[in-house]
N, C-alpha and C positions, 0 to 999 in steps of 0.2 A: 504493500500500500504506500510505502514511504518513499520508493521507487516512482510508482504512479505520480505520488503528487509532484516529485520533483522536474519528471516529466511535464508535465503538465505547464510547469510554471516556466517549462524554458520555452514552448509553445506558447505560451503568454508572452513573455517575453521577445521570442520574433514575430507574433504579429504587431507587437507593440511597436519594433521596427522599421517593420511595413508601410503600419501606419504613422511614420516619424511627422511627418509636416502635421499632423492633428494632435499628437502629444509629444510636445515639445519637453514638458516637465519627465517623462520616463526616459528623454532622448536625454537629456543633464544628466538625470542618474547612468545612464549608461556611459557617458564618458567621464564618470569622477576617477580619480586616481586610487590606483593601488598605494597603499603606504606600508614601507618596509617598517624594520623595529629600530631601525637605528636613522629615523627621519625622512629616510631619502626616499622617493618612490620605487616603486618595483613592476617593469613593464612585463610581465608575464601572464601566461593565460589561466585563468580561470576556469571550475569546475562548470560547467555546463553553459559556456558563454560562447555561444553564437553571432554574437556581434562584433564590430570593430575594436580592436583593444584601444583605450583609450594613446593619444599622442603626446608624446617627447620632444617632437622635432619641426620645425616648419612643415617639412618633404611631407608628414603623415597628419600635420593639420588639416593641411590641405587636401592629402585623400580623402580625410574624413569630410570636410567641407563637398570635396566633390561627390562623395558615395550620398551624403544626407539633404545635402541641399538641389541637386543638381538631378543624380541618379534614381534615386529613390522616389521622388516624386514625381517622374515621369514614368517609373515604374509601375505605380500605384495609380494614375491616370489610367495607364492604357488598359492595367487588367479591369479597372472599373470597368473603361469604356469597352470594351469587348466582351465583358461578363454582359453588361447591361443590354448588349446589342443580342447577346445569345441569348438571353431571357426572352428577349423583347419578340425574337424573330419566332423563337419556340411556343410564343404564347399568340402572338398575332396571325401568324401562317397556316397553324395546326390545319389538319382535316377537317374539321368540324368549321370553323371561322370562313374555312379560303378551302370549300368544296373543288374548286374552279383553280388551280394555279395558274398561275400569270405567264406568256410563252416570252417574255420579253429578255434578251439574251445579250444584248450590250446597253452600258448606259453612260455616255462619255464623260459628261462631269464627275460622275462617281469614278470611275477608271484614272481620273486626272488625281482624283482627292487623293484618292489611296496611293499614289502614286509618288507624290508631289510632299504630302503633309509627312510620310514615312522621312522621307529624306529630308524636311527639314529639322524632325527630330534626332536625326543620326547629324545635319551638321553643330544642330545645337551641342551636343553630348561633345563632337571631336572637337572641338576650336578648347573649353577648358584644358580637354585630355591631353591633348598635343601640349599644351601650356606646362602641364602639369610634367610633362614625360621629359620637355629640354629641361626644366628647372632642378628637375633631381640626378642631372645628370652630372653635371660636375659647376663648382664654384669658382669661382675668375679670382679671388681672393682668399683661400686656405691657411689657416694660420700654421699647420702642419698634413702631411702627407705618410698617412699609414698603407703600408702595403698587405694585403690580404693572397694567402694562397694555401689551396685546399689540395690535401692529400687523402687517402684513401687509410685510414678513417678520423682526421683531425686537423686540426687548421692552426697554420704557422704564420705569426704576424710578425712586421717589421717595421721599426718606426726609423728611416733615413736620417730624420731632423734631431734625432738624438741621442747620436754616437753610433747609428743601426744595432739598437739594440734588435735582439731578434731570438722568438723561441716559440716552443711549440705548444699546444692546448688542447687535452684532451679530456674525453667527459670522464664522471668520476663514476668509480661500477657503482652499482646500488649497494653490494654488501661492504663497499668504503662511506657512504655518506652520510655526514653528521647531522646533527640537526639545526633543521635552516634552510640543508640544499634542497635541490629540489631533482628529482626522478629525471632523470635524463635529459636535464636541461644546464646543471653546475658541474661548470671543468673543474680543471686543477691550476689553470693558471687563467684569469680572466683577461680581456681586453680591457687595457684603463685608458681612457681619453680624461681630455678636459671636457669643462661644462661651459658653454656659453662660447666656441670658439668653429669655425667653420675648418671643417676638416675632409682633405682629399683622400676619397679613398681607392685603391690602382689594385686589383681583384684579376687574379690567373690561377692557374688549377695545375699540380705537376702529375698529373696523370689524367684521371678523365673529368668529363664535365660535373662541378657543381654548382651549389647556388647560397650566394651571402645574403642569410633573410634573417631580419630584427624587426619583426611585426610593428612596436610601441614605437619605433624611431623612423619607420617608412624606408627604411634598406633594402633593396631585394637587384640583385644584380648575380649574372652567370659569370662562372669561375671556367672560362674554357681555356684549355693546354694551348701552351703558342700564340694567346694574345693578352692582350692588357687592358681591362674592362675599367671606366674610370664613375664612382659614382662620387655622393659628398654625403654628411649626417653635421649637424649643427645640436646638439644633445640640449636644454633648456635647463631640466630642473640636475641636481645629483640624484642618483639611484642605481638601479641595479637594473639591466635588463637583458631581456631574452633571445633566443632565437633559435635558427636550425638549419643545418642544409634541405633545402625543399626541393631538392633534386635528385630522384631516385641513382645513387652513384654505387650500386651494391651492394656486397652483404654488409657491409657495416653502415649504410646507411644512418641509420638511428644512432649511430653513435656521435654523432658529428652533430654537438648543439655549441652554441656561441652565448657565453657570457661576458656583457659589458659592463666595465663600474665607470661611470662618470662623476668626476670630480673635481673640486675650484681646480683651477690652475697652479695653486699654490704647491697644493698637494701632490697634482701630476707631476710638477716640474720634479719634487722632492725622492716622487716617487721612482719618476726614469734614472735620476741620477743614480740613485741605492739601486736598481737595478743594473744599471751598468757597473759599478761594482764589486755586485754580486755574481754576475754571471761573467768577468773577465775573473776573480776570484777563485769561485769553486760551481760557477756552472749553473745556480739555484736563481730562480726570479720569487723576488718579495710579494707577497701579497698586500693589498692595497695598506690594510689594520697597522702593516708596520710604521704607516706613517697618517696615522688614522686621526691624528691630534692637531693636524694642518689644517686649518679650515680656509678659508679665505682671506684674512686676515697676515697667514700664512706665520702665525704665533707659535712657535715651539720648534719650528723645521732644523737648526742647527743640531740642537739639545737630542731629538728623537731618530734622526739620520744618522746623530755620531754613534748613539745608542745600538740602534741594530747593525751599523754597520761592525762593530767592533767587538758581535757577539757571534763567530759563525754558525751557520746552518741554523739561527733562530728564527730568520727570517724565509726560510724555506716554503714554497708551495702545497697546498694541503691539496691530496691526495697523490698518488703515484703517476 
């Protein structure tokens, strides 16, 4: 029964969707923020949530802008309007009403409408989409350039602009994960950006094709072998967010999820440096916590760098 009802309510909840331009007040609730425990947001999916995940990033503002405001209610138009017409024709034509069918077999204006009005709701929809398509492609302005590339089954990132630091990320098994992570979606070593800064991202594959996808921030770009895919992410708030390769790449598929921590800049810069290091050192990347007391502000960064840096292997990556 407990099943049923929960069913039920997610069915409520996409018609509530559906119906977005009439309830505005269920469409709020549906893009409020996840909030982690230590402040910061948490872009990841939810138990039976059928909808858009709420946005992080300009790039998925604007999807959500264009799915709700744009999509959605042209969606809802037309099944009105072709419901209403199938009623209409199934109640006015019947047998009984329209003994007599009518032999009338072209009707030009009609042939024009459907014709004419179809197409100009396909240009409406493409003039956003094409907008929306050059905008997330890449930033004329990056304040750093992360390189992304996907192996079979984990993803190795490389930050140019800061010493090329460079290492690898792999999901944590389920019988390693603490509590917090999350089922097949928390690596062992996360992607740390800053927050509030536009960032290029340059996406290839060394073996076959995948795909760099972070639902909450609007990412979704192919990782193909032999070339250089260019997208961008501008992250808003700090948090923690999610994603997956969504490109069936074999058996380990599933293994291949992307965790990003976004953080002030104070903290990133703090963070890269103790990573470089750590890993010309003994190999290891720091987890964000080691320099967790940076805020914005950037109050402590000497004192807590010297600290981990001068304690080996404390600062080491949680899980294997």
């Amino acid at each position: 029964m407990q099943l049923l009802r929960r069913y039920a309510a997610s069915l409520l909840r996409g018609c509530g969707g559906l119906l977005l331009p009439l309830l505005l007040p269920l469409s709020a609730f549906a893009q409020g923020a996840h909030g982690g425990a230590d402040g910061g947001v948490v872009g990841a999916p939810r138990p039976w949530e059928i909808w858009l995940q709420p946005g992080y990033s300009p790039v998925k503002k604007d999807i959500i802008w264009l799915n709700n405001d744009i999509v959605t209610p042209i969606i809802v138009f037309i099944v009105v309007l072709v419901a209403g017409l199938l009623g209409w024709v199934l109640w006015r034509y019947n047998e009984k009403r329209n003994p007599v069918p009518s032999r009338i077999t072209h009707n030009q204006p009609l042939e024009i409408a459907w014709t004419v009005i179809p197409a100009l709701i396909l240009i409406g929809m493409a003039i956003p989409s094409f907008r929306l398509v050059f905008y997330e492609n890449k930033t004329n302005h990056p304040y750093m350039t992360l390189d992304v590339t996907g192996h079979q089954w984990y993803w190795e990132y490389r930050y140019p602009d800061q010493g090329n630091i460079d290492f690898m990320s792999n999901m944590i098994p389920q019988n390693k994960l603490k509590p917090g992570q999350l089922r097949l979606l928390s690596v062992n070593h996360p992607l740390v950006l800053p927050v509030g800064k536009n960032i290029r991202i340059l996406e290839t594959s060394g073996d076959v094709i995948h795909s760099f996808f972070i639902p909450s921030l609007g990412v979704q770009r192919y990782a193909i072998p032999g070339q250089t895919i260019q997208t961008w992410v501008r992250i808003d708030r700090p948090g923690t967010f999610y994603g997956e390769c969504n490109q069936i790449c074999g058996l380990g598929h599933h293994e291949m999820p992307i965790e990003v921590e976004g953080v002030p800049l104070p903290q990133f810069l703090a963070w890269a440096r103790l990573t470089k290091q750590q890993l010309s050192r003994n190999g290891s990347v720091p987890p964000i916590s080691a320099v967790a007391s940076i805020g914005a502000g950037g109050a402590g960064t000497s004192t807590k760098v010297a600290e981990v840096t001068h304690r080996p292997g404390a600062a080491s990556g949680t899980g294997d």
